[in-house]
C-alpha positions in Angstrom: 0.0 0.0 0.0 3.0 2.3 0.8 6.1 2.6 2.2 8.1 5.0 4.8 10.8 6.9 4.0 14.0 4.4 5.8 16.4 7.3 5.4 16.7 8.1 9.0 17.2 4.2 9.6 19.6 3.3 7.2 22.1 6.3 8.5 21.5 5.0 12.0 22.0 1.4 11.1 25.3 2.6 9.4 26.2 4.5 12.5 25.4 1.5 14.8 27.4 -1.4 12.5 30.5 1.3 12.3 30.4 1.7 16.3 30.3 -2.1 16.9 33.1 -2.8 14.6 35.0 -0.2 16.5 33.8 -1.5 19.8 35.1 -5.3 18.7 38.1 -3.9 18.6 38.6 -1.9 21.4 37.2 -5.2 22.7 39.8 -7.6 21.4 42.7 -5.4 21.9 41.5 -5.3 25.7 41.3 -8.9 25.8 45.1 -9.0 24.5 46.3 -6.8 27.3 43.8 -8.7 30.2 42.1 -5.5 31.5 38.9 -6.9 33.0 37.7 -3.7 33.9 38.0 -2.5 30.7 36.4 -5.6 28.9 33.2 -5.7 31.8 32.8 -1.9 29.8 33.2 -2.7 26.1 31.6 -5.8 26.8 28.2 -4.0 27.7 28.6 -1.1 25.0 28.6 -4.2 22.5 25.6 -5.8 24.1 23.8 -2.5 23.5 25.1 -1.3 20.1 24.0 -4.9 19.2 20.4 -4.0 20.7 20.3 -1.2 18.8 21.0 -2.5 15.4 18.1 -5.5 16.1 15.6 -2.7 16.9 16.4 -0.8 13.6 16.5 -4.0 11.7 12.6 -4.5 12.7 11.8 -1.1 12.2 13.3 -0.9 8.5 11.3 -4.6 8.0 8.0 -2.9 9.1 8.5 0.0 7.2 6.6 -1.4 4.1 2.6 -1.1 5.1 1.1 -4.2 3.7 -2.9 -4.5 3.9 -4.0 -7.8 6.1 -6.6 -8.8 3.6 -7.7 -8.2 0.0 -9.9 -5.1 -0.4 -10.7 -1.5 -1.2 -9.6 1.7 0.4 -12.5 4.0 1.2 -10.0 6.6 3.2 -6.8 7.8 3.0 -5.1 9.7 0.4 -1.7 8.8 0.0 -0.8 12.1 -2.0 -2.1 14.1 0.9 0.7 12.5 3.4 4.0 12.7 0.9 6.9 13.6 2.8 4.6 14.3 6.6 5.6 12.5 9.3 3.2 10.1 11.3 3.2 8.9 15.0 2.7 5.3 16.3 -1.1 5.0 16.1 -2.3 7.3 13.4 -5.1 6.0 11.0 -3.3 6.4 7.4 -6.1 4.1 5.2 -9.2 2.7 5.8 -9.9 -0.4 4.3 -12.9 -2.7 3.1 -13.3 -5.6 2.2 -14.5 -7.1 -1.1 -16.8 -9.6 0.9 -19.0 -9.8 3.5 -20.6 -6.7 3.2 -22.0 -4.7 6.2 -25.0 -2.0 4.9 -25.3 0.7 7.8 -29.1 2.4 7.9 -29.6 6.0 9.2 -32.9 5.6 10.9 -34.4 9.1 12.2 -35.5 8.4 16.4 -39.1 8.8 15.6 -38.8 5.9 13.6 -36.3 3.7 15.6 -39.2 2.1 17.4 -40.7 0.4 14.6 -37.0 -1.8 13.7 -36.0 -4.5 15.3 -33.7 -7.4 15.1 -34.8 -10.1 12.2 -37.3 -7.6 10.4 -36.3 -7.6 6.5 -36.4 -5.3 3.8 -34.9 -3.8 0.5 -31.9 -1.7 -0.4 -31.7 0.5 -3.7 -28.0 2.0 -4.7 -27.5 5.3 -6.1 -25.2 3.6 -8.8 -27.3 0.3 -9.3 -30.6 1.7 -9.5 -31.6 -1.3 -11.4 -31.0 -3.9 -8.4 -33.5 -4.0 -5.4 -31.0 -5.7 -2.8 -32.4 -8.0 0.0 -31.3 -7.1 3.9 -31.7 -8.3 7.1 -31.8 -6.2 10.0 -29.0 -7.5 12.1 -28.5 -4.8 15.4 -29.1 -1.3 16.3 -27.2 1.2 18.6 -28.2 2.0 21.9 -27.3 6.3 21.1 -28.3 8.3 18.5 -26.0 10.4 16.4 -26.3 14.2 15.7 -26.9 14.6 11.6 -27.8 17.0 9.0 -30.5 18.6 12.0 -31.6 15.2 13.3 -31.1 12.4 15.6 -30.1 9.2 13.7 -29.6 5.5 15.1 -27.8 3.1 13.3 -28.9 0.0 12.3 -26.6 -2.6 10.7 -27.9 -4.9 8.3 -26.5 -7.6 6.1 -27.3 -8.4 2.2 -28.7 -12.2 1.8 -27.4 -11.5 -2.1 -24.9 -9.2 -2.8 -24.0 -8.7 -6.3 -20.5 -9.0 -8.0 -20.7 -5.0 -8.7 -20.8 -4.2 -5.3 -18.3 -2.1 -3.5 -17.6 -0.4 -0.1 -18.7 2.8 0.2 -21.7 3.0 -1.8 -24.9 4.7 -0.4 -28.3 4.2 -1.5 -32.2 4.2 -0.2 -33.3 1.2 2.4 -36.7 0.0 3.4 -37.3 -2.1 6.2 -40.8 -3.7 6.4 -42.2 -2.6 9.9 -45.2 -4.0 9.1 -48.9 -3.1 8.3 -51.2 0.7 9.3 -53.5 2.8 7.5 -52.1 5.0 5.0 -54.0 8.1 7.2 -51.8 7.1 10.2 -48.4 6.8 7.7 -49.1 10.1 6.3 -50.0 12.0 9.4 -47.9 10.4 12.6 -45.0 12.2 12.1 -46.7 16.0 12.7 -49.3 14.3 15.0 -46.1 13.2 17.6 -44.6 16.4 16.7 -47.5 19.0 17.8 -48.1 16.2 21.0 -44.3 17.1 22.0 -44.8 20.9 21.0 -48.1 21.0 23.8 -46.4 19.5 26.2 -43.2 21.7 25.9 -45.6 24.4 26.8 -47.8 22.8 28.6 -47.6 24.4 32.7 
């Protein structure tokens, strides 16, 4: 997926491998002339110069990032993060994968009542307008989200069929069948609950 500059590394692994040869030396010679109190001292700078060079040696192996399974990237913009340096944790892609899709439903809180766990329903695609997609309603959080003015839950489902041209990050329309009520009550609920919670905001 991409790679970190090894620059830095390299010149410190270059450093390291010239102060252990040097050290060896120093080591060796010390040996020749049996100061003990001088080899107890080399001895350890060797044990840590040779640290050193093992912990660079993983760093410059892990400097290539390599995705853990097949997929898509739906964030990250690797032309956005030439040359900008990055600490231990930041998110530099997002990645999806190319099965076992996961469909996310915004469902507006006056609504969230009627869905449930099990219920089934249709999803339409922006870019496949053509395909009405089968779902299953498989959880829904606990806390709504802020959005666009409203209060959202979301609802994951699951596609029983997805189709070959589907790919992470597409958005669409989906219906969940809540089941049956007269079209009077569909059309008119929502301002009916909303002028119920206006009279009793003003209510003494």
């Amino acid at each position: 997926m991409a790679s970190l500059d090894d620059a830095e590394l390299k010149l410190e692994l270059t450093k390291n491998s010239g102060q252990l040869r040097k050290a060896l030396r120093e080591y060796r010679q010390a040996q020749s002339e049996r100061d003990l109190v001088n080899i107890r001292v080399i001895r350890e700078q060797i044990n840590q110069t040779k640290a050193e060079i093992a912990l660079t040696r993983q760093q410059l192996a892990n400097i290539r990032l390599i995705a853990p399974f097949d997929g898509v990237v739906i964030e990250g913009d690797l032309s956005q993060l030439l040359g900008s340096p990055v600490e231990r944790g930041d998110t530099l892609f997002k990645i999806a994968p190319l099965e076992g899709y996961r469909i996310i439903l915004k469902v507006d809180e006056s609504d969230i009542s009627y869905i449930s766990q099990g219920q089934t329903g249709t999803l339409v695609l922006s870019s496949l307008s053509d395909h009405s997609l089968p779902l299953t309603v498989e959880g829904i959080t606990t806390v709504a989200k802020a959005a666009d003015g409203a209060n959202f839950f979301r609802v994951e489902a699951s596609l029983n069929n997805a189709p070959d041209l589907l790919r992470p990050g597409m958005e669409g329309i989906g219906k969940v069948n809540a089941g049956r009520a007269r079209m009077i009550w569909i059309w008119t609920h929502e301002i009916t609950d909303w002028l119920q919670l206006w009279i009793w905001s003003w209510w003494p």
